[in-house]
mmCIF file of the N, C-alpha and C atoms, coordinates in Angstrom:
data_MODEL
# 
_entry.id   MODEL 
# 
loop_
_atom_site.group_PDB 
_atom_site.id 
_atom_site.type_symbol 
_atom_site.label_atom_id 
_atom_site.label_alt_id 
_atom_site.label_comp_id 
_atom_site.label_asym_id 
_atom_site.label_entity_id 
_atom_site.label_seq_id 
_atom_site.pdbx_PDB_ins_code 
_atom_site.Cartn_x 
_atom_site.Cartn_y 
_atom_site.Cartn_z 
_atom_site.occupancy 
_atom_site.B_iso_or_equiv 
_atom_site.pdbx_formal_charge 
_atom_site.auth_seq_id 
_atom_site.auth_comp_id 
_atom_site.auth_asym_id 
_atom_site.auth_atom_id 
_atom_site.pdbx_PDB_model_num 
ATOM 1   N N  . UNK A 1 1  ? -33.153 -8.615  -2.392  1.00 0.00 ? 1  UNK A N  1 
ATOM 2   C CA . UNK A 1 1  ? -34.549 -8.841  -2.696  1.00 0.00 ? 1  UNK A CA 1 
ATOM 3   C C  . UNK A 1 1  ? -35.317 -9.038  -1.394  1.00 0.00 ? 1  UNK A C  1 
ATOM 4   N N  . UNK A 1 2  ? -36.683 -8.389  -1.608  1.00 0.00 ? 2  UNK A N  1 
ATOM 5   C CA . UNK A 1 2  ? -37.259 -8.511  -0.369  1.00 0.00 ? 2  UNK A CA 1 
ATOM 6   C C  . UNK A 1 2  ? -38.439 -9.663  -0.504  1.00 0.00 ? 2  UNK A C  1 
ATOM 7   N N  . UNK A 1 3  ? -38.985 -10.011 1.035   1.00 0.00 ? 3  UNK A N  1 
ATOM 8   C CA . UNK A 1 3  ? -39.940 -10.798 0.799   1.00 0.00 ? 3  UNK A CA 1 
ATOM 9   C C  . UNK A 1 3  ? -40.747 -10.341 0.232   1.00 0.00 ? 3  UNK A C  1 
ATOM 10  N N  . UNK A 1 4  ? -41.316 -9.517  -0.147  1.00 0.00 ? 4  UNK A N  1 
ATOM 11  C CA . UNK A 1 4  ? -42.277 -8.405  -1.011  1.00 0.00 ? 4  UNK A CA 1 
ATOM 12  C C  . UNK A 1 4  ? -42.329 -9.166  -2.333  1.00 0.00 ? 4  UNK A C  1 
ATOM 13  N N  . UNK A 1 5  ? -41.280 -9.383  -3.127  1.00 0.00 ? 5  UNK A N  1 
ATOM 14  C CA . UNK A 1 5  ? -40.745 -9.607  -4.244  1.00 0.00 ? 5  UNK A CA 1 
ATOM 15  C C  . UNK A 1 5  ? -40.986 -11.166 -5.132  1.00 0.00 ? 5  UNK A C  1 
ATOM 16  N N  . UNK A 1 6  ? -41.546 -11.835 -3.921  1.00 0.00 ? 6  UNK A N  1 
ATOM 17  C CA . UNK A 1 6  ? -41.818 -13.212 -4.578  1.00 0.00 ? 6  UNK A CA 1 
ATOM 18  C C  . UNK A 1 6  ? -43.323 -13.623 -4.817  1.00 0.00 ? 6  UNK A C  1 
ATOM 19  N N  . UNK A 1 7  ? -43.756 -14.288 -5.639  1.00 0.00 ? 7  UNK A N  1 
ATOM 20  C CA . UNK A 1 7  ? -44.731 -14.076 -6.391  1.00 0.00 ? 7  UNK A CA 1 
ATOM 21  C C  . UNK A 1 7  ? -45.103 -15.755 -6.527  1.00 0.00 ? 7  UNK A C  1 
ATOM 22  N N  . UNK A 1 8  ? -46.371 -15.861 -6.101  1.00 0.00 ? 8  UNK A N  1 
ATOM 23  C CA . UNK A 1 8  ? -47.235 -17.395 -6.526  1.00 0.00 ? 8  UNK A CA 1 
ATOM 24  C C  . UNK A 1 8  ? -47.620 -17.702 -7.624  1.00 0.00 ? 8  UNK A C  1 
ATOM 25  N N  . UNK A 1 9  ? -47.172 -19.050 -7.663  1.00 0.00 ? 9  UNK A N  1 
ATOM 26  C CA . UNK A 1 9  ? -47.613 -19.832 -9.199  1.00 0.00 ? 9  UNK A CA 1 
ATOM 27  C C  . UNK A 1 9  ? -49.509 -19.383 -9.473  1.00 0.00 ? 9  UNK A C  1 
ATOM 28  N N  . UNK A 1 10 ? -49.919 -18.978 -10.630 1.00 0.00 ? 10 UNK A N  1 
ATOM 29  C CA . UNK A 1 10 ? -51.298 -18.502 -10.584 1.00 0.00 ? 10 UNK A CA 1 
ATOM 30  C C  . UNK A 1 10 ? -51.846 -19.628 -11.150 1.00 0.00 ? 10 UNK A C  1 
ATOM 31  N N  . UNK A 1 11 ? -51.357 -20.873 -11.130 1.00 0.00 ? 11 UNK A N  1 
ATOM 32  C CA . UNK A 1 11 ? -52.135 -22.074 -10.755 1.00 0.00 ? 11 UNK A CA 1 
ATOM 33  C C  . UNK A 1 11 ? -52.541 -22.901 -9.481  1.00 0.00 ? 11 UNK A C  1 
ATOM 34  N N  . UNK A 1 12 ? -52.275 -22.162 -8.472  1.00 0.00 ? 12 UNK A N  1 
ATOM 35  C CA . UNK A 1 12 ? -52.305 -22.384 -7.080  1.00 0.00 ? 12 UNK A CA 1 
ATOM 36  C C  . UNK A 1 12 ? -53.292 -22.075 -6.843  1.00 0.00 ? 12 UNK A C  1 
ATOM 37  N N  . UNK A 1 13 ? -54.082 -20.988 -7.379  1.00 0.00 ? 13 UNK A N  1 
ATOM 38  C CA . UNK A 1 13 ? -55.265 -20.751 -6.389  1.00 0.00 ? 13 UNK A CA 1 
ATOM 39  C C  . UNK A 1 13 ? -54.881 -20.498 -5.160  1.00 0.00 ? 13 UNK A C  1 
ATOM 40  N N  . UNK A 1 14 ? -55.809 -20.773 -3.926  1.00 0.00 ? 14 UNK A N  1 
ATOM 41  C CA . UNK A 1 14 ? -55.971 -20.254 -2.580  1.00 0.00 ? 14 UNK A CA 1 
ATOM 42  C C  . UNK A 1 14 ? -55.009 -21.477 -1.626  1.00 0.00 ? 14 UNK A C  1 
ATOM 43  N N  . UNK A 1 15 ? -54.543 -22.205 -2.741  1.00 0.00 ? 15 UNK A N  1 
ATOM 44  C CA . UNK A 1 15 ? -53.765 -23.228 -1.620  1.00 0.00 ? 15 UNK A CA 1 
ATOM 45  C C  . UNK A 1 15 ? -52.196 -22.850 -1.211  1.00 0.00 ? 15 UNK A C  1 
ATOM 46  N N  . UNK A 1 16 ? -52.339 -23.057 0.264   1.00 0.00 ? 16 UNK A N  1 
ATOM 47  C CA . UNK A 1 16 ? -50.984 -22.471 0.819   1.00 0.00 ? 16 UNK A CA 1 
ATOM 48  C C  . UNK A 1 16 ? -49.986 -23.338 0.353   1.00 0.00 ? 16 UNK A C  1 
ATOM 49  N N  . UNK A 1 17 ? -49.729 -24.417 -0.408  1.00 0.00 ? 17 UNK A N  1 
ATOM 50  C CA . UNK A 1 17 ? -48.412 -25.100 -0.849  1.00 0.00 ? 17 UNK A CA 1 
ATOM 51  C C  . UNK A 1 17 ? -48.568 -24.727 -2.488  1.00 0.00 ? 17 UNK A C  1 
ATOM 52  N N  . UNK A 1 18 ? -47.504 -24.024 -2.754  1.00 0.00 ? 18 UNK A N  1 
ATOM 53  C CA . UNK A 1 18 ? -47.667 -23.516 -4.319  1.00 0.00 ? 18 UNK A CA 1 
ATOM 54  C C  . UNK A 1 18 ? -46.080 -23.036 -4.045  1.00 0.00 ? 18 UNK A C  1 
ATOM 55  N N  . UNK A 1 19 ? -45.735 -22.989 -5.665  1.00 0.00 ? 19 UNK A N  1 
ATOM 56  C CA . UNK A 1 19 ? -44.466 -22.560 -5.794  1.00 0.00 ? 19 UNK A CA 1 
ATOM 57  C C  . UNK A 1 19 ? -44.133 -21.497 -6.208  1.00 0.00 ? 19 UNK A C  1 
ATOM 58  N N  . UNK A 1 20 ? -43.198 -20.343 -5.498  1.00 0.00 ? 20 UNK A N  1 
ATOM 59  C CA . UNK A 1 20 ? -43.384 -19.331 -5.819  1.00 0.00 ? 20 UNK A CA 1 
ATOM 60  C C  . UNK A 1 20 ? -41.895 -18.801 -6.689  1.00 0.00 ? 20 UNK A C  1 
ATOM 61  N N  . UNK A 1 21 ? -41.671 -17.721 -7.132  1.00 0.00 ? 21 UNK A N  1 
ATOM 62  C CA . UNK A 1 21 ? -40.659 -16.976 -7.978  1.00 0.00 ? 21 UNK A CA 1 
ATOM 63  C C  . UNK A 1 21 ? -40.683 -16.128 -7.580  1.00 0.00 ? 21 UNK A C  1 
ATOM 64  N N  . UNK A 1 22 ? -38.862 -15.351 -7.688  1.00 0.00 ? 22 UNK A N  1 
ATOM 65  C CA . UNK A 1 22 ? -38.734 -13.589 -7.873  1.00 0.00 ? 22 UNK A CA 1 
ATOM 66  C C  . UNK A 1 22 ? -37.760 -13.949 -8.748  1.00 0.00 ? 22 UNK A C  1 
ATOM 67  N N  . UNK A 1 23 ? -37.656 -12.505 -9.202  1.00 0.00 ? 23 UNK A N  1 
ATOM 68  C CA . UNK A 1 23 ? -36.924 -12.151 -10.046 1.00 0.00 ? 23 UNK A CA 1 
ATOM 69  C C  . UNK A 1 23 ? -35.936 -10.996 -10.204 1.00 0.00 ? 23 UNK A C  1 
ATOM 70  N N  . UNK A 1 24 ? -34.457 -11.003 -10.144 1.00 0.00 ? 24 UNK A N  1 
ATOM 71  C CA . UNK A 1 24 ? -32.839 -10.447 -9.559  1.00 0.00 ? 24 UNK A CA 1 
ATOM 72  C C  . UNK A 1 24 ? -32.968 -9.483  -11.196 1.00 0.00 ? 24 UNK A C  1 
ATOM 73  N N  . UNK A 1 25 ? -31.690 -9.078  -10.983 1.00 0.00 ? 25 UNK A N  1 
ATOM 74  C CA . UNK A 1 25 ? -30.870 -9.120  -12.252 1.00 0.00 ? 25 UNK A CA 1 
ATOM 75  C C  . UNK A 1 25 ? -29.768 -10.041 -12.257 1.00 0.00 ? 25 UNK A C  1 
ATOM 76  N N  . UNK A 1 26 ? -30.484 -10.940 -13.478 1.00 0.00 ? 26 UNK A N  1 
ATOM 77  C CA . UNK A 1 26 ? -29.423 -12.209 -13.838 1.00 0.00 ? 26 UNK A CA 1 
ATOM 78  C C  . UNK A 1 26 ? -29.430 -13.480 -13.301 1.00 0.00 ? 26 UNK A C  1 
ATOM 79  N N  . UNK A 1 27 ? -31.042 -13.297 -12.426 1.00 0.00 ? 27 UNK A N  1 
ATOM 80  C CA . UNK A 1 27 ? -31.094 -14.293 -11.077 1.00 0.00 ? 27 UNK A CA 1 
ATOM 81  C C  . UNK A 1 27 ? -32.746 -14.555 -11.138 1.00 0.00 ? 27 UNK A C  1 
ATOM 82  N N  . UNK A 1 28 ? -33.085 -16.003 -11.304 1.00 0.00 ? 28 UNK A N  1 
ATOM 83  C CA . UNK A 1 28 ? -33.670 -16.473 -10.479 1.00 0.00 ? 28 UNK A CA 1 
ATOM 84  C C  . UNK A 1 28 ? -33.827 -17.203 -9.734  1.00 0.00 ? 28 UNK A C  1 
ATOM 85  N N  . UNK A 1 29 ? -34.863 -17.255 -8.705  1.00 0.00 ? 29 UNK A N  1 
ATOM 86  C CA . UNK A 1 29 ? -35.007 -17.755 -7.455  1.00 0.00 ? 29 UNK A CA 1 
ATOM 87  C C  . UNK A 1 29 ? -36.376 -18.424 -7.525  1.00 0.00 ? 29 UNK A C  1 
ATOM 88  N N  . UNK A 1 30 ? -36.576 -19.834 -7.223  1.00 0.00 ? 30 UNK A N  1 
ATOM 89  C CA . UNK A 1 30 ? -37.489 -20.630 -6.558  1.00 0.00 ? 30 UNK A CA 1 
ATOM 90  C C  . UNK A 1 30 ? -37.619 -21.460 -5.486  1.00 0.00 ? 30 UNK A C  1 
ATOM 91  N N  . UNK A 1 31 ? -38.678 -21.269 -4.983  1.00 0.00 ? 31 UNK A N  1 
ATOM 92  C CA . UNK A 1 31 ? -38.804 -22.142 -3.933  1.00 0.00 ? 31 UNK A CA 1 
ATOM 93  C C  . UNK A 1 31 ? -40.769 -22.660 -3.521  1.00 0.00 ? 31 UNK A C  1 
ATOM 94  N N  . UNK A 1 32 ? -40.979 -23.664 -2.808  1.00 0.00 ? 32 UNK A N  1 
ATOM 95  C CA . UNK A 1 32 ? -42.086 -23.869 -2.283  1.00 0.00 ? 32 UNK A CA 1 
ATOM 96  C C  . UNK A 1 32 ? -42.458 -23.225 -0.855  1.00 0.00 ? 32 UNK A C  1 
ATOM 97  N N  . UNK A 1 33 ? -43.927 -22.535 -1.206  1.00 0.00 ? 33 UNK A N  1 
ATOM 98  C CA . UNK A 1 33 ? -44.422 -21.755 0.067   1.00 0.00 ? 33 UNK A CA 1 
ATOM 99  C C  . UNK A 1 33 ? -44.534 -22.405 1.511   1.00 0.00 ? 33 UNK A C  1 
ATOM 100 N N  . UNK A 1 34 ? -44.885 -23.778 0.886   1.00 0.00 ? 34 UNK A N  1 
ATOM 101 C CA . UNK A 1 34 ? -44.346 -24.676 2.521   1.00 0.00 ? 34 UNK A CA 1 
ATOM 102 C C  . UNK A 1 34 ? -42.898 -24.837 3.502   1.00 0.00 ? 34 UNK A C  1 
ATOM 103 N N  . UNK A 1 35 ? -42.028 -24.599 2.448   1.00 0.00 ? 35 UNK A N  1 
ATOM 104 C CA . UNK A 1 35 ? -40.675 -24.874 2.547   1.00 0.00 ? 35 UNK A CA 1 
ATOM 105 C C  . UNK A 1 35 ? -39.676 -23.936 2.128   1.00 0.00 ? 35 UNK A C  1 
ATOM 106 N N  . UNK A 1 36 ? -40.085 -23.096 2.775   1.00 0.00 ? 36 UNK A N  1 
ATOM 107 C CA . UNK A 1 36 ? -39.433 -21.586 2.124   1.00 0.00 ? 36 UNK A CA 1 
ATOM 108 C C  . UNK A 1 36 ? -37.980 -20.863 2.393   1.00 0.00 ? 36 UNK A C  1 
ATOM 109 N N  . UNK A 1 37 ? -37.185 -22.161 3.442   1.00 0.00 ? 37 UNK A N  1 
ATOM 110 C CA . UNK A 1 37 ? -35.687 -21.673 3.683   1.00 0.00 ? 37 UNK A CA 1 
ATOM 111 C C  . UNK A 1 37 ? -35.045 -22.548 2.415   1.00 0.00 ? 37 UNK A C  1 
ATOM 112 N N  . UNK A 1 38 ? -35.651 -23.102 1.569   1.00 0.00 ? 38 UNK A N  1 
ATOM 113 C CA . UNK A 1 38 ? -34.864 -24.193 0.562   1.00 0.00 ? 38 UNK A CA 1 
ATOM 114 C C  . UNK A 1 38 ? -35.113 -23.219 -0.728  1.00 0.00 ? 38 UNK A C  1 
ATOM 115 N N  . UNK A 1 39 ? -34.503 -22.952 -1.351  1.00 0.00 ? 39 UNK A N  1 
ATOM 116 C CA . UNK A 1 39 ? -34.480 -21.714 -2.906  1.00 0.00 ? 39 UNK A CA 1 
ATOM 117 C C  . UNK A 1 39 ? -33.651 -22.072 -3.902  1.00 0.00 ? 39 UNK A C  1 
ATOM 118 N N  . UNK A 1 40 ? -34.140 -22.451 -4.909  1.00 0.00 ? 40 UNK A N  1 
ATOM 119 C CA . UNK A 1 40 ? -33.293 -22.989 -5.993  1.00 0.00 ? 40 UNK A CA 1 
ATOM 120 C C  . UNK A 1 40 ? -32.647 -22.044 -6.624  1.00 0.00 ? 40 UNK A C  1 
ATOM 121 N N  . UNK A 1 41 ? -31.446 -21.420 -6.870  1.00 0.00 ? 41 UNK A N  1 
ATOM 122 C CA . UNK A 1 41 ? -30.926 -20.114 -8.255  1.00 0.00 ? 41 UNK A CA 1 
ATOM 123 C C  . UNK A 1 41 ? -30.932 -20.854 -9.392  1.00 0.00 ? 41 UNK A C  1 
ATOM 124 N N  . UNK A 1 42 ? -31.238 -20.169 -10.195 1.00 0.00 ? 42 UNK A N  1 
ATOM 125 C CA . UNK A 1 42 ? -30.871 -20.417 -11.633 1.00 0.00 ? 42 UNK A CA 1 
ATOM 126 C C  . UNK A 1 42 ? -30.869 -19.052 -12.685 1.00 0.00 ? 42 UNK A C  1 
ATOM 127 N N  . UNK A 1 43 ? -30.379 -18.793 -13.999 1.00 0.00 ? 43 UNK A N  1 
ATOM 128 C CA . UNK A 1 43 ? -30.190 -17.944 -14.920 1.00 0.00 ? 43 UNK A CA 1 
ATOM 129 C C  . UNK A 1 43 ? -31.793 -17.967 -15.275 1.00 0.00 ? 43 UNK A C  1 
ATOM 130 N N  . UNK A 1 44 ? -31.780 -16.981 -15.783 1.00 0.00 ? 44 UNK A N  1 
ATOM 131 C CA . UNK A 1 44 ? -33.458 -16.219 -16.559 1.00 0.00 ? 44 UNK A CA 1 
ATOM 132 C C  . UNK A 1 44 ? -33.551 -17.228 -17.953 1.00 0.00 ? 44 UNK A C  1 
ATOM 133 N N  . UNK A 1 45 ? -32.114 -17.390 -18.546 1.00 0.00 ? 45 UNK A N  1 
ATOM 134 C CA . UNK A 1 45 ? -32.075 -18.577 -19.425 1.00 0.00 ? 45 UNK A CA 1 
ATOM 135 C C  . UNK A 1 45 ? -32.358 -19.783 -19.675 1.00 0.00 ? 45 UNK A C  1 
ATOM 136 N N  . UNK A 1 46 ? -31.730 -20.287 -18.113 1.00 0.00 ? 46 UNK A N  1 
ATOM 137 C CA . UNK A 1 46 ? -32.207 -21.812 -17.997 1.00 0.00 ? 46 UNK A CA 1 
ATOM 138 C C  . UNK A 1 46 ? -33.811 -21.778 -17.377 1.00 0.00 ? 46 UNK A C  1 
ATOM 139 N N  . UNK A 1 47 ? -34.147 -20.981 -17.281 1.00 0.00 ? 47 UNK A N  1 
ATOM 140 C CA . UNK A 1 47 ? -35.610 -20.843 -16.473 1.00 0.00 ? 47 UNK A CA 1 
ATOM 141 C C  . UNK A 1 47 ? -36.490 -20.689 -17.688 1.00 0.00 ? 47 UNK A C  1 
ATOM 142 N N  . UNK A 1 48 ? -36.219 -19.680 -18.549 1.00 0.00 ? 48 UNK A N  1 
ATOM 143 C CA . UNK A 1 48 ? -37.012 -19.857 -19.850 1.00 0.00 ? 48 UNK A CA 1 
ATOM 144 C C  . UNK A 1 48 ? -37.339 -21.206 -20.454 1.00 0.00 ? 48 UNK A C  1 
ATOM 145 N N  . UNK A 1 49 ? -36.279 -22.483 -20.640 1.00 0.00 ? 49 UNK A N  1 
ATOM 146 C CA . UNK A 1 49 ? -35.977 -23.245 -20.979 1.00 0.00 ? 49 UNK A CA 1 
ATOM 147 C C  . UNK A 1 49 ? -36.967 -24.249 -20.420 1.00 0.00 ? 49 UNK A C  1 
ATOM 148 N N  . UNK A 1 50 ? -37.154 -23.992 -18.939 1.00 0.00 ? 50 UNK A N  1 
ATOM 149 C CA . UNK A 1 50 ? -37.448 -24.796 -18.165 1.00 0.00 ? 50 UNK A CA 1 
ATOM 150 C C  . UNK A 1 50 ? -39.282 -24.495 -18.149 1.00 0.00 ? 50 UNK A C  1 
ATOM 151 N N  . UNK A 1 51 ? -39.483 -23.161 -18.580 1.00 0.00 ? 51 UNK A N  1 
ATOM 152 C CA . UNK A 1 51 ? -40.527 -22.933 -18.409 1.00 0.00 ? 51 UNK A CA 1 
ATOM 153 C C  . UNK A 1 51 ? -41.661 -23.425 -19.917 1.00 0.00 ? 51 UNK A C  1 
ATOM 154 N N  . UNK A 1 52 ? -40.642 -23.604 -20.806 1.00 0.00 ? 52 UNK A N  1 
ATOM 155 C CA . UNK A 1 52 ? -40.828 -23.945 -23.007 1.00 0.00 ? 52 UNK A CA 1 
ATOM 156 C C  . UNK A 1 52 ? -40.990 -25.662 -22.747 1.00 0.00 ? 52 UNK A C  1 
ATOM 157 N N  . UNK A 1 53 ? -39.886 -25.580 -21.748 1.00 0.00 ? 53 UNK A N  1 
ATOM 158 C CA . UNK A 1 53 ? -40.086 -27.867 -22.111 1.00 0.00 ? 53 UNK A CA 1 
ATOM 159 C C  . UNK A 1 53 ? -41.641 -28.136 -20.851 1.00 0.00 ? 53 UNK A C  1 
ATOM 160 N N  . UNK A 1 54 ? -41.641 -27.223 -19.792 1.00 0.00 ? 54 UNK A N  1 
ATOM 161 C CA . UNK A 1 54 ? -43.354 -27.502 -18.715 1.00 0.00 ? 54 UNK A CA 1 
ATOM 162 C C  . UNK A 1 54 ? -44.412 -27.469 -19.783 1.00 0.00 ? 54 UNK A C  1 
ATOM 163 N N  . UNK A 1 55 ? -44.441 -26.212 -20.771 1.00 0.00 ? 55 UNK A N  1 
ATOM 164 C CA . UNK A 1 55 ? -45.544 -25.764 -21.868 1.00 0.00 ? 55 UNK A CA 1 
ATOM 165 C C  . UNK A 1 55 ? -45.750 -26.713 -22.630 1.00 0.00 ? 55 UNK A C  1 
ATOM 166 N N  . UNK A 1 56 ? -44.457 -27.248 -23.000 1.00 0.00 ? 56 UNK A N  1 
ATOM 167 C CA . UNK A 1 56 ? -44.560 -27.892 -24.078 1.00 0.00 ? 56 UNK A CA 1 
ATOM 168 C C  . UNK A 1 56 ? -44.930 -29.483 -24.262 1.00 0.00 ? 56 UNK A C  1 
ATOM 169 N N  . UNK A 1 57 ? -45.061 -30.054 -22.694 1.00 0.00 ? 57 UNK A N  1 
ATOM 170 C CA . UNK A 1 57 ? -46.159 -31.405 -21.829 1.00 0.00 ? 57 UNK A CA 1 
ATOM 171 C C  . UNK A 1 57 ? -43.979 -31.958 -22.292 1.00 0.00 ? 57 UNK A C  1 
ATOM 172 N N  . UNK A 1 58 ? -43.419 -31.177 -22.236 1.00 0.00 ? 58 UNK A N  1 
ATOM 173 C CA . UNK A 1 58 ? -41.807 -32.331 -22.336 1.00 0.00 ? 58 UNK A CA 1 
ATOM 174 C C  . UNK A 1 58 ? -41.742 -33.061 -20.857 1.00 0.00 ? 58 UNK A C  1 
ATOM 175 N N  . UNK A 1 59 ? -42.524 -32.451 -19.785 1.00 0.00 ? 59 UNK A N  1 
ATOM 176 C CA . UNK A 1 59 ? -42.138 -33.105 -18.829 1.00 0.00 ? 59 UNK A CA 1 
ATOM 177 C C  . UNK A 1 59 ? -43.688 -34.214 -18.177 1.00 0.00 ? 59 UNK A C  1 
ATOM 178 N N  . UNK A 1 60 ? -44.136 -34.439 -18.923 1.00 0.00 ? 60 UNK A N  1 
ATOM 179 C CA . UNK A 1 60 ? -45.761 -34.981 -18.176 1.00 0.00 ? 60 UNK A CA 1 
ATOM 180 C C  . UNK A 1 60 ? -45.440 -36.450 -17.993 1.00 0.00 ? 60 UNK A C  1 
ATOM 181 N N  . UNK A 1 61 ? -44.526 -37.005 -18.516 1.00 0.00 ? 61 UNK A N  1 
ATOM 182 C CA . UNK A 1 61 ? -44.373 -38.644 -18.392 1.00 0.00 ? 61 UNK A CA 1 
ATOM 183 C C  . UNK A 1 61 ? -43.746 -38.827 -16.836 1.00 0.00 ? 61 UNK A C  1 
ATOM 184 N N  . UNK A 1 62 ? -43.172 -37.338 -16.150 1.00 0.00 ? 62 UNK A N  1 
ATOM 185 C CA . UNK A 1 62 ? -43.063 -37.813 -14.758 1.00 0.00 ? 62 UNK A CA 1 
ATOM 186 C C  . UNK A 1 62 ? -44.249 -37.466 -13.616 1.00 0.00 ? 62 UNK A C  1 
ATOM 187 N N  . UNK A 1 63 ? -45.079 -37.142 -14.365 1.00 0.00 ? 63 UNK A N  1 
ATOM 188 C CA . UNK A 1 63 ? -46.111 -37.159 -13.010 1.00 0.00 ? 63 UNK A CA 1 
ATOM 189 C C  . UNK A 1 63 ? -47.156 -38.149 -12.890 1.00 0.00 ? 63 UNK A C  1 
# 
């Protein structure tokens, strides 16, 4: 995957610290635009998951 390939949260707006994604086969990848040698993997599965419990306010009692 190239740097080409990773893509900003489109709740970021114009600010340079936002978290960005690409997407493998069988693979994803995150990381923050500030901090961009640190990249989390995870399955398209657990990322779905992760993306249903953000939607769904499952995680708002930690911010």
């Amino acid at each position: 995957m190239s740097e080409l390939d990773w893509q900003k949260s489109s709740f970021s707006g114009d600010d340079a610290n936002c978290v960005e994604v690409r997407v493998g086969v069988g693979l994803v990848e995150l990381r923050e635009s500030d901090n961009g040698d640190v990249i989390l993997h995870t399955n398209p599965a657990a990322f779905a998951d992760l993306l249903g419990t953000i939607k769904s306010g499952g995680l708002d009692h930690h911010a």
